[in-house]
C-alpha positions in Angstrom: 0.0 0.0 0.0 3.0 2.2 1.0 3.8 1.6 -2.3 1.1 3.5 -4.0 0.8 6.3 -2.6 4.1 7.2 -3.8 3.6 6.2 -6.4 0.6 8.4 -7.1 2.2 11.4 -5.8 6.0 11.7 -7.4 5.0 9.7 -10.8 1.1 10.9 -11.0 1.3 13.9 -9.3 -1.8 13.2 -7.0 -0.7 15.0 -3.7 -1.3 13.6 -0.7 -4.2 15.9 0.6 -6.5 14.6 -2.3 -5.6 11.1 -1.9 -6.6 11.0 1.6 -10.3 13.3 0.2 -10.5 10.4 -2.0 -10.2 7.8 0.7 -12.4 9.5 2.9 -14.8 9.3 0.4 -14.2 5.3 0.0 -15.2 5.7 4.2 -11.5 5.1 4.7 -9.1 7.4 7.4 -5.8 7.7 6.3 -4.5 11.0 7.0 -1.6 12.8 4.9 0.6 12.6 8.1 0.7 9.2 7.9 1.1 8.5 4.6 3.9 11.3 4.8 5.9 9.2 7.4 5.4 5.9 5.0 6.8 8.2 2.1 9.7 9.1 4.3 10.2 5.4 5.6 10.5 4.8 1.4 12.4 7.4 0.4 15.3 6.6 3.1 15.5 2.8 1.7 15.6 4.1 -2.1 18.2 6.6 -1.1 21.4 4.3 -1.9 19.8 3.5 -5.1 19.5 6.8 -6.1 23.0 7.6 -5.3 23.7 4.2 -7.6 21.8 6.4 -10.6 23.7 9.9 -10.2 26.9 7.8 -9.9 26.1 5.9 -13.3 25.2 9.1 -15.0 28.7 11.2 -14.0 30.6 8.0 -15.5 28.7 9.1 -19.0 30.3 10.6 -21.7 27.8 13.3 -21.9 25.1 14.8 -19.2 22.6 16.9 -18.8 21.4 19.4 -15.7 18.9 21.6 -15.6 17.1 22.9 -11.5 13.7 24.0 -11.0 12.2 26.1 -7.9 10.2 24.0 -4.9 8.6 25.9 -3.1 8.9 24.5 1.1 7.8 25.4 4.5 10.2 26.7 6.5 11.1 24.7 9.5 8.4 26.3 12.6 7.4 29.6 10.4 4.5 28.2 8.6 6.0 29.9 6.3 7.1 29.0 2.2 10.6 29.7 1.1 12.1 28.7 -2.3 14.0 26.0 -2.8 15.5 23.7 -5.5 15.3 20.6 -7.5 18.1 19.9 -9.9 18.0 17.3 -12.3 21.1 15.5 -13.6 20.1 12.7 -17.1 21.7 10.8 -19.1 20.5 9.1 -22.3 23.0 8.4 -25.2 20.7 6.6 -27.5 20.3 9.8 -30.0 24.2 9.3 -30.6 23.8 5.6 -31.3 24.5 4.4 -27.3 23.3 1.6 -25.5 23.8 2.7 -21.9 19.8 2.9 -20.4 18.6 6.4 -19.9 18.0 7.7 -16.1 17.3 10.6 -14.4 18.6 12.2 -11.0 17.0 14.2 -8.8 18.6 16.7 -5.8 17.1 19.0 -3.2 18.7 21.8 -2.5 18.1 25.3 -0.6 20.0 26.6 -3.1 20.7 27.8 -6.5 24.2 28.8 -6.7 27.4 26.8 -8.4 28.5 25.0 -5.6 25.4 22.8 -5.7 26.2 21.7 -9.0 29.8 21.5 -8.4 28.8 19.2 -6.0 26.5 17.0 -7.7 28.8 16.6 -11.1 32.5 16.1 -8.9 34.1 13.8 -11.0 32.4 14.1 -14.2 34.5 14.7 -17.2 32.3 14.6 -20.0 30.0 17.2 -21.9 27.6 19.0 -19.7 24.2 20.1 -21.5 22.9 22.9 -20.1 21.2 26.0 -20.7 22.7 29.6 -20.2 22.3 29.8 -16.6 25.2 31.1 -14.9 26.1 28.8 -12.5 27.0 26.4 -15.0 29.3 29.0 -16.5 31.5 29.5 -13.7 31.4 25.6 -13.2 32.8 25.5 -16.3 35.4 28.3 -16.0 36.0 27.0 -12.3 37.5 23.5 -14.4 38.9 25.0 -17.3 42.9 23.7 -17.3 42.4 20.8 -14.8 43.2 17.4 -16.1 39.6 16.2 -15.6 37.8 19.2 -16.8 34.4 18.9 -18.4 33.0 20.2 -21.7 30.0 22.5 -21.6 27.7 22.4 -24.8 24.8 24.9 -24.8 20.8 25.2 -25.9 20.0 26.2 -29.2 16.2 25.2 -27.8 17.0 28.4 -25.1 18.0 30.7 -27.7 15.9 30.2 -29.7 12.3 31.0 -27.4 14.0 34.1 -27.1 13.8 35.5 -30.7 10.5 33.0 -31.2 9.0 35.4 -28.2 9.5 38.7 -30.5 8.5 36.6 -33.9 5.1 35.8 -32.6 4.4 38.8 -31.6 5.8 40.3 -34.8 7.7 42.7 -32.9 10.7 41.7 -35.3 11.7 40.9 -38.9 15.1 40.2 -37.8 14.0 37.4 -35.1 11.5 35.9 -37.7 14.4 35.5 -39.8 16.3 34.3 -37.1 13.6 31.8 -36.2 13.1 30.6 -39.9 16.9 29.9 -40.0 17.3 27.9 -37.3 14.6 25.3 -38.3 16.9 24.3 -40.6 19.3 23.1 -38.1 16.6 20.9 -36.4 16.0 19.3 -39.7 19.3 17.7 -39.9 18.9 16.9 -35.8 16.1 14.9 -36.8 17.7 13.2 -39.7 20.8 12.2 -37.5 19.4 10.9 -34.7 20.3 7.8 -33.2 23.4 7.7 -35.5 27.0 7.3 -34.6 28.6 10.5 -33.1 30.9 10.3 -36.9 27.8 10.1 -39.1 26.1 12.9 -36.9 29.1 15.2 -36.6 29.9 15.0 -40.8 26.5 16.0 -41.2 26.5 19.2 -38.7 30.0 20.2 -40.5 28.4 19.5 -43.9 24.9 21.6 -43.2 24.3 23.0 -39.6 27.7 24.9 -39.5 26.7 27.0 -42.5 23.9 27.6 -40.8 24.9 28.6 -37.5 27.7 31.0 -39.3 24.9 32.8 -41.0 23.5 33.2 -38.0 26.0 35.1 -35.9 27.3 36.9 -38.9 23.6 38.3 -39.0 23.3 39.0 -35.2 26.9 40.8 -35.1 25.5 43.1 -38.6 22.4 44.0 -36.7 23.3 44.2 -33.4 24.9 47.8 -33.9 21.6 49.2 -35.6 19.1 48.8 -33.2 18.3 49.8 -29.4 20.9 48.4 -26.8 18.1 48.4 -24.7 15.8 46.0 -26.2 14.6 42.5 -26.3 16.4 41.7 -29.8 19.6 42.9 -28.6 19.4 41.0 -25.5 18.9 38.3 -27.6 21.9 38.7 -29.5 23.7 39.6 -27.1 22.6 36.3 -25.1 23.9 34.3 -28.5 26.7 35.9 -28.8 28.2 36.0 -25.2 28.0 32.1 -25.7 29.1 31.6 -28.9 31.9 28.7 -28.3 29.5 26.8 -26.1 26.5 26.8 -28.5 28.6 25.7 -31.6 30.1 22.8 -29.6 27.6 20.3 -30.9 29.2 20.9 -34.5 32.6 19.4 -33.8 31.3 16.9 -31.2 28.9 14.1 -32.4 28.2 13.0 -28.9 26.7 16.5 -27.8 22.8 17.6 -28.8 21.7 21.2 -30.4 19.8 21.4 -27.3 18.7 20.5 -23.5 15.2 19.4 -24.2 16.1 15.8 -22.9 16.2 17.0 -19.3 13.6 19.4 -19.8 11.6 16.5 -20.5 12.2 14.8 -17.0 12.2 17.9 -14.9 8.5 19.3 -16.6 6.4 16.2 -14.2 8.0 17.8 -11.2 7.0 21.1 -12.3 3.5 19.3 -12.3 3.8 17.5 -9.0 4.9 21.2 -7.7 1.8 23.1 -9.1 -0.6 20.2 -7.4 1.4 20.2 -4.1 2.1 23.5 -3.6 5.0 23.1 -1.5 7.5 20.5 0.1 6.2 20.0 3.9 10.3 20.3 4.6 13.5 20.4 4.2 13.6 16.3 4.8 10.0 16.0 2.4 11.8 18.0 0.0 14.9 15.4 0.1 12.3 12.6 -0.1 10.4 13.5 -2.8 14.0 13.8 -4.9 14.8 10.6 -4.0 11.6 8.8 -4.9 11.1 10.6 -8.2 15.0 10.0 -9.1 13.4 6.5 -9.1 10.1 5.9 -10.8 11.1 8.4 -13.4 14.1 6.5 -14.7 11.3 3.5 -14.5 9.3 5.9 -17.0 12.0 6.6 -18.8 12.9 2.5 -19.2 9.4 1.7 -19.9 8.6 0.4 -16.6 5.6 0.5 -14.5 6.9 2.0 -11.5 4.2 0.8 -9.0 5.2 -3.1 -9.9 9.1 -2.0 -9.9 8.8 -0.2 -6.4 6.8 -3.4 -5.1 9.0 -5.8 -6.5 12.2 -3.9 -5.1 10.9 -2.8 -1.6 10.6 -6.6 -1.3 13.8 -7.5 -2.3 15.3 -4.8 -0.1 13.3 -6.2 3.4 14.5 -9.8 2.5 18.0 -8.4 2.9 19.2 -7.4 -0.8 23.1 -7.0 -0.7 24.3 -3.6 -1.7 27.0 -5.4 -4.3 23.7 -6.7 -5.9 22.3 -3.1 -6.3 22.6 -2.6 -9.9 20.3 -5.4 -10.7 17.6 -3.5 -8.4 17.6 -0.5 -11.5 14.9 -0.3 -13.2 16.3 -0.8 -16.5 17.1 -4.4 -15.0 13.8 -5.0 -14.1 12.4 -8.3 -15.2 9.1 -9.4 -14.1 9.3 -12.5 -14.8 10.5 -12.6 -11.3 7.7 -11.5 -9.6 
């Protein structure tokens, strides 16, 4: 039973205060308290397996991070203060890989550099990410080191911000801009899923003509219109990240854009909007935890209810932690059951 109210809050977003309506309803009293405690009782045995899938995605060739806001009480105020959940995937199928995808989760009362210094120690690959700055300085703060990591940027990012002034036709330039740049999503869709060779030949034989028309366009208008507006911020925002936005066209491994992470961090933004808040500092830690798991199961094209039952099991008959890989989701087998 534990089992599914978990589930049905971190995988379905159904927040505890309507699951316990809807039992009332059923003439059954199961307060939020308690099914808060049972959460926290399976968030502290997942923990070590969530550790198991950050520590499989730094040993990747290429990651990506993105954080979102969560919104918790503050210990005896009654009061909500902002806090963070920062998501770390991995998934190197559109370059041809085999490792399974996954998804990390971390709470954090914090959204400064040192939290994701923390959470990628170690990594050496490329880091996906969008133009937030404390990615930059992670990236400056490792530049020169033997195990220094790569950061690629977000055409995707970019791009809403000249999209924004297209719709509302506030700009000929950004429409251009706009118009160009599908062109570089049509070869992204042509070359996925294709060895990091084959999908680098192909950005150096079409995207990279592209992306050259692009900045030589942004650098010729920049100087003729307003330093003050939206366009030029725009440009500006391109510009000032040049080197990390064409890294995808000399690196095959690397993607034109973040939206893989995006992907796994939007049903938290769900869970959020439906929850309002973390209860704490401690719910907030659990709730990373416990998504960290049944959204990798997502991801593997697992049912996470029958994965979390089968493993819980496993875990109270005294699974081994050298055994804890086979307790992943993308070894699931329910055959076993």
């Amino acid at each position: 039973m534990k089992e599914g109210y978990s589930v049905s809050k971190y995988a379905d977003g159904l927040p505890l205060y309507r699951q316990e309506a809807i039992y009332a309803r059923d003439g059954v009293e199961l307060s939020r308290a308690l099914m808060a405690q049972w959460m926290g009782k399976v968030g502290f045995e997942l923990q070590p397996l969530a550790d198991h899938v950050l520590e499989r995605i730094r040993q990747a060739e290429r990651m990506f991070a993105d954080e979102t806001s969560l919104p918790t009480l503050a210990p005896g105020s009654g009061k909500v203060r902002k806090a963070w959940l920062w998501a770390y995937a991995r998934d190197d199928r559109p370059f041809g890989g085999t490792a399974p995808p996954m998804v990390a989760y971390h709470f954090e009362d914090s959204r400064g550099s040192e939290c994701v210094a923390r959470h990628v120690a170690g990594f050496t690959g490329i880091l996906q990410v969008d133009g937030y700055s404390a990615y930059t300085k992670l990236d400056k703060a490792s530049a020169g080191t033997n195990d220094a990591m790569t950061l690629a940027g977000c055409w995707a990012h970019l791009r809403r911000r000249f999209y924004e002034l297209h719709i509302s036709g506030a700009s000929r330039l950004a429409s251009q801009t706009v118009a160009t740049m599908a062109g570089l999503w049509k070869v992204e869709d042509e070359i996925r899923g294709h060895s990091p060779a084959a999908r680098m030949a192909a950005r150096q034989d079409r995207s990279a003509a592209i992306v050259a028309h692009l900045f030589r366009l942004w650098e010729k208008e920049l100087p003729r219109i307003s330093g003050k507006s939206k366009l030029a911020e725009a440009i500006r925002y391109a510009t000032s990240r040049r080197a990390v936005l064409e890294h995808f066209l000399i690196d095959g491994r690397a993607e034109i854009d973040s939206n893989i992470v995006e992907r796994d961090i939007r049903p938290q933004t769900i869970i959020r909007k439906n929850s309002l808040f973390a209860g704490s500092e401690g719910g907030g830690r659990v709730w990373a935890t416990i998504a960290t798991m049944l959204q990798t199961a997502k991801m593997n094209g697992v049912d996470p209810l029958v994965w979390l039952q089968q493993t819980l099991e496993r875990i109270a008959k005294g699974w081994t932690i050298s055994r804890i890989d086979q307790l992943m989701p993308w070894n699931f087998n329910p055959a076993t059951l």
